[in-house]
C-alpha positions in Angstrom: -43.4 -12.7 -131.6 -40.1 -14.2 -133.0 -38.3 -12.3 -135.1 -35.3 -13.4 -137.2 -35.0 -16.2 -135.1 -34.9 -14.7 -131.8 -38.1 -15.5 -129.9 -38.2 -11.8 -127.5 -41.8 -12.9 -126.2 -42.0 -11.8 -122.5 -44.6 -14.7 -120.9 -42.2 -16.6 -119.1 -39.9 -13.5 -117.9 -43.1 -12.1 -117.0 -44.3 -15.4 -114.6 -41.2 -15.6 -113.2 -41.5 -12.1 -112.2 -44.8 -12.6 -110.6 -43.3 -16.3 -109.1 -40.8 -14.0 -107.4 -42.5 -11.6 -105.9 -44.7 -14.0 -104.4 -41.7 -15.7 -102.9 -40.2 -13.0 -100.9 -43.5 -12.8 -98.9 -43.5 -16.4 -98.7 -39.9 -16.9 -97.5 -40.8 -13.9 -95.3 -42.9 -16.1 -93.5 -40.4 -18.9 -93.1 -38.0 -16.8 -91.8 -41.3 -15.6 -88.7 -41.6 -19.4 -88.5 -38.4 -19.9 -87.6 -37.9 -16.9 -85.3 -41.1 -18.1 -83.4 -39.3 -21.2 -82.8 -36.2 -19.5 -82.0 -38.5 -17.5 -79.2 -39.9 -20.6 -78.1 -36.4 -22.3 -77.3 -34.8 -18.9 -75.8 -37.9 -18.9 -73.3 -36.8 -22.5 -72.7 -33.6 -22.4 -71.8 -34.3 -19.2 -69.6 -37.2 -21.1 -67.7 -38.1 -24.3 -68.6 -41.2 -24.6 -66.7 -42.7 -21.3 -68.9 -42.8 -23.3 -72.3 -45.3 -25.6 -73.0 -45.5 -28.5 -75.3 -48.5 -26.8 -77.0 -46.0 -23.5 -77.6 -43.9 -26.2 -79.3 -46.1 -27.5 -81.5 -47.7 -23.9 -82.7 -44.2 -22.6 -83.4 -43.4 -25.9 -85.5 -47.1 -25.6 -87.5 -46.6 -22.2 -88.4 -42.8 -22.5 -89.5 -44.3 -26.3 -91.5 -47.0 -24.6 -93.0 -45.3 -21.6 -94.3 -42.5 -23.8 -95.6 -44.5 -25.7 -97.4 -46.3 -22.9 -99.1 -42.8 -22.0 -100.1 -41.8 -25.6 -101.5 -45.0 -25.5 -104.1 -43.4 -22.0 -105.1 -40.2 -23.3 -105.5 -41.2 -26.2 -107.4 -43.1 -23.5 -109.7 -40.1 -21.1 -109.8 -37.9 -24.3 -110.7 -39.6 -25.2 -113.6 -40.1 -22.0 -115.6 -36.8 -21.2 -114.8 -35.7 -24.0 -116.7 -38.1 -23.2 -119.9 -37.1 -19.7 -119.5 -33.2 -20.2 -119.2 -33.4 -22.4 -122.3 -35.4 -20.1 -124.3 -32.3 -17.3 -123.5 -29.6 -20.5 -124.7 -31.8 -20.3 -128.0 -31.8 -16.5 -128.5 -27.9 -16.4 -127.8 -27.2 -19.1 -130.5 -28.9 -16.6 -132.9 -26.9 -13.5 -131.8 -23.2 -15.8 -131.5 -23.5 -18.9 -133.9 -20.8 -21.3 -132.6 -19.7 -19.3 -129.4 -21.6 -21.6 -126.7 -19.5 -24.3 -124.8 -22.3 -26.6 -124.2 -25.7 -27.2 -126.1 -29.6 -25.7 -125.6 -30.6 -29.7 -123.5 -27.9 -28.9 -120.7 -29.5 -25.0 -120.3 -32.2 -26.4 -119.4 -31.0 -29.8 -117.5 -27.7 -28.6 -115.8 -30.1 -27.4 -113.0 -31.6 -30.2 -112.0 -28.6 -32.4 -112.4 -26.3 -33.6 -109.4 -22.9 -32.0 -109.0 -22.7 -30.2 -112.4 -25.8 -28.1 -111.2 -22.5 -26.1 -108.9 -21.0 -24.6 -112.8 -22.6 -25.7 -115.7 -25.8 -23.5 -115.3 -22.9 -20.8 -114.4 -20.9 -21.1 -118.0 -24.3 -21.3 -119.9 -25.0 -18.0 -118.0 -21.9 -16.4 -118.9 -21.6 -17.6 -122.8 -25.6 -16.0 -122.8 -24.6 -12.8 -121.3 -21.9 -12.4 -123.5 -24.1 -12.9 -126.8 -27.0 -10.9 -125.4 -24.6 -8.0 -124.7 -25.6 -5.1 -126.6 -22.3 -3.4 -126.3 -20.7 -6.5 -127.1 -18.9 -9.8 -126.0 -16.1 -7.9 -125.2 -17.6 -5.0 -123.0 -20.3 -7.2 -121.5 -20.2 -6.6 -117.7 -21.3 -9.4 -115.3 -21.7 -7.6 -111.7 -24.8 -8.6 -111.6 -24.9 -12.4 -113.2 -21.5 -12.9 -110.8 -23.0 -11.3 -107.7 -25.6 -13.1 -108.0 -24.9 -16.4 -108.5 -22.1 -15.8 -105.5 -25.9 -15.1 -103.0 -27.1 -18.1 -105.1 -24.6 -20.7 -104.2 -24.2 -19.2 -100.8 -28.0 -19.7 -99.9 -28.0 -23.0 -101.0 -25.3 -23.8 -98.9 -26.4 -22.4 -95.7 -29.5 -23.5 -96.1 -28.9 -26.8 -96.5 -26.1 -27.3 -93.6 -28.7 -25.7 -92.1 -31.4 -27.9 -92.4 -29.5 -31.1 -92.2 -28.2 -29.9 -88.6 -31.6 -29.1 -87.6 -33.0 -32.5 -89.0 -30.4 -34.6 -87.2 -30.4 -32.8 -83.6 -34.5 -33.1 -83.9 -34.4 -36.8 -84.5 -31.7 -37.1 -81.9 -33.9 -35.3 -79.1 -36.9 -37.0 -80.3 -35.9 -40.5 -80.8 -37.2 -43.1 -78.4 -33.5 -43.9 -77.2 -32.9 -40.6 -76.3 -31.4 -40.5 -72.6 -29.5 -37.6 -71.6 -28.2 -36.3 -68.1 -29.9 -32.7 -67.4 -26.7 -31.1 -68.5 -26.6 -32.9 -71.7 -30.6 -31.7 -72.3 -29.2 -27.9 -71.8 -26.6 -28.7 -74.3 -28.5 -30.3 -76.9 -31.2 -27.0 -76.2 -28.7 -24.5 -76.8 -27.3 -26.4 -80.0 -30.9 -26.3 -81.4 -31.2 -22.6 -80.3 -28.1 -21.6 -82.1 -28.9 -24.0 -85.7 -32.2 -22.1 -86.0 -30.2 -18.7 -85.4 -28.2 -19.9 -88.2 -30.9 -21.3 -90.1 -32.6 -17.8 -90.2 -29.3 -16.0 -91.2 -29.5 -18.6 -94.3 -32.9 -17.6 -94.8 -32.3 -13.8 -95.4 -29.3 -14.8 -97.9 -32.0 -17.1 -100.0 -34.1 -13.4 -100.1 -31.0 -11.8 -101.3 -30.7 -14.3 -104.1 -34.1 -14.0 -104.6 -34.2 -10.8 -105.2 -31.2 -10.5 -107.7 -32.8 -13.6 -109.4 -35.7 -11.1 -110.0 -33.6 -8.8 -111.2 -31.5 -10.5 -113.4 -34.8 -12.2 -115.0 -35.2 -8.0 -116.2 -32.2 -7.3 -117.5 -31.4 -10.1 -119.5 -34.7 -9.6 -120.9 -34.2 -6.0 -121.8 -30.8 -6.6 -122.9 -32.0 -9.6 -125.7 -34.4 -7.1 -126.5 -31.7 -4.4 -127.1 -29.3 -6.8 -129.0 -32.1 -8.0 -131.4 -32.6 -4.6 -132.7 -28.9 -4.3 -133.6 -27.2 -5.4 -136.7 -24.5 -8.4 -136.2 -21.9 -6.5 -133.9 -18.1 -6.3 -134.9 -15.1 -8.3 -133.2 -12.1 -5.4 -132.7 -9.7 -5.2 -136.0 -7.8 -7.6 -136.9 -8.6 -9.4 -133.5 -9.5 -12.9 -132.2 -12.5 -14.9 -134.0 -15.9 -14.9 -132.0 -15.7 -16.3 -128.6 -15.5 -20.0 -128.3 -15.6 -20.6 -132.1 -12.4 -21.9 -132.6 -11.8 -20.2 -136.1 -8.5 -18.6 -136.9 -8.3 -14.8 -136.0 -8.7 -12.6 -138.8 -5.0 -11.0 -139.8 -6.2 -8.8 -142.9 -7.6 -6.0 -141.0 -11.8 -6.6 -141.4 -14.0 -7.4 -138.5 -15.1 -10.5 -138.3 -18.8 -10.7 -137.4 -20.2 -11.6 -134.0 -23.5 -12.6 -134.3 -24.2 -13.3 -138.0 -27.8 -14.3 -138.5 -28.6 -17.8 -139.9 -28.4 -17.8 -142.7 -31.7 -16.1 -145.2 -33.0 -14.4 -142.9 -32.7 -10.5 -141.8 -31.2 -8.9 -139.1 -32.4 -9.8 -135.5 -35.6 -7.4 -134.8 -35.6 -6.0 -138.8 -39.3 -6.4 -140.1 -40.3 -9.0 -142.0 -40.3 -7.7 -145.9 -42.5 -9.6 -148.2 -41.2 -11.5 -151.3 -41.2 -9.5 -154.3 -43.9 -9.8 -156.9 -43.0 -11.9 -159.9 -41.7 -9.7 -163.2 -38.9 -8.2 -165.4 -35.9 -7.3 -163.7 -36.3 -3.6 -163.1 -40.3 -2.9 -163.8 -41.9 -0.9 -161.7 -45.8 -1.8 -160.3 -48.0 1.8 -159.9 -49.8 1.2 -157.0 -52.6 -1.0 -155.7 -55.7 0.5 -157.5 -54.0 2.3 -160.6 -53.5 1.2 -163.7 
């Protein structure tokens, strides 16, 4: 349950983790869709007369109906990634007041909006891992957050070139006006053999960012989890003021805290201590049942 503001329930981190691990398979099966139709095309342009237009068809059901098994996933994956990712923006504020560059809305939004999606989500990222670090800001490491988002960005890419080529040399060969001399056929054939050869190498990179998406969902987890049981961590003496808070640095020799609690209330993780009953300063209550 929240504790001292920081909210370390594991529900969503958990369904993600499931979401994931049902992906794989199902993006596993994209990637036998498309190598079916990869088959299919090789077999054509080695002897046309072997391939069928029913072989066509199957290899394009199976690839559609695995893809769209993976689209409902997606769209699953999408959202409670959002609600997730927003829910670690929270937690940060609590363990760096001040230290974010951009508020909770956009940790949540930045995904879904066009062009900023490519770095905002990226500097949210960072400014969290920073603030969950338990060792921290200074000597947080981000191999993993920078590798990757690296395979993220990657897969998107290839997979959408990708797709788009595929699309648009489909609806060439397919279109009514389509008129080609039998060298031009072969050429067209061996373009669509080579995009899907491509399109599967794009696949594997989306199971690599899959993957380290899984992972990354457990260790920022654990490492929230591990900062919330510490007190408010120390920047180095007589060093800069907390990331990104714009406050002078601190000249006299002190630390200056990283990760103050608002303001009332106790340490992230310390256990909630009931008020004090009323009474004189200094009296002492025997206890419950004496007296």
């Amino acid at each position: 349950m929240p504790t001292g503001g920081v909210d370390l329930r594991r529900g969503l981190a958990t369904t993600l983790t499931v979401l994931f691990a049902v992906a794989l398979p199902a993006l596993i099966l994209v990637l036998v869709g498309r190598a079916g139709q990869w088959d299919v095309i090789g077999d054509m342009l080695d002897d046309p007369t072997s391939v069928t237009q029913q072989d066509l068809d199957d290899a394009d059901d199976f690839f559609l109906g695995a893809w769209v098994i993976y689209l409902l996933l997606t769209a699953a994956i999408a959202t409670v990634w959002a609600v997730w990712f927003r829910k670690l923006r929270l937690n940060a504020e609590v363990f760096a007041p001040g230290s974010h560059r951009m508020s909770s809305g956009w940790a949540a939004g930045a995904w879904f909006t066009p062009v900023v999606s490519l770095w905002f989500p990226k500097q949210i990222a960072n400014d969290i891992w920073r603030a969950s670090s338990p060792q921290g800001p200074h000597a947080a490491n981000r191999g993993m957050l920078n590798a990757w988002w690296v395979i993220w960005i990657v897969a998107m890419a290839t997979n959408f070139i990708g797709s788009l080529r595929y699309s648009t040399l489909r609806g060439k060969m397919e279109s009514d006006s389509y008129r080609p001399s039998l060298s031009e056929v072969r050429e067209d054939i061996e373009s669509l053999h080579d995009i899907l050869a491509f399109d599967m190498f794009a696949i594997v990179v989306l199971m690599a960012a899959a993957i380290l998406a899984l992972l990354l969902v457990r260790q920022i987890t654990t490492m929230q989890e591990q900062r919330a049981a510490l007190p408010p961590q120390a920047a180095p003496m007589g060093g800069p003021a907390p990331y990104g808070t714009g406050a002078p640095s601190y000249g006299t020799g002190a630390p200056s805290p990283y990760g103050v609690p608002p303001q009332g209330q106790p340490p992230y993780g310390a256990p909630q201590m009931p008020p004090a009953p009323p009474g004189q300063p200094g009296q002492q209550y025997p206890p419950y049942g004496h007296g």
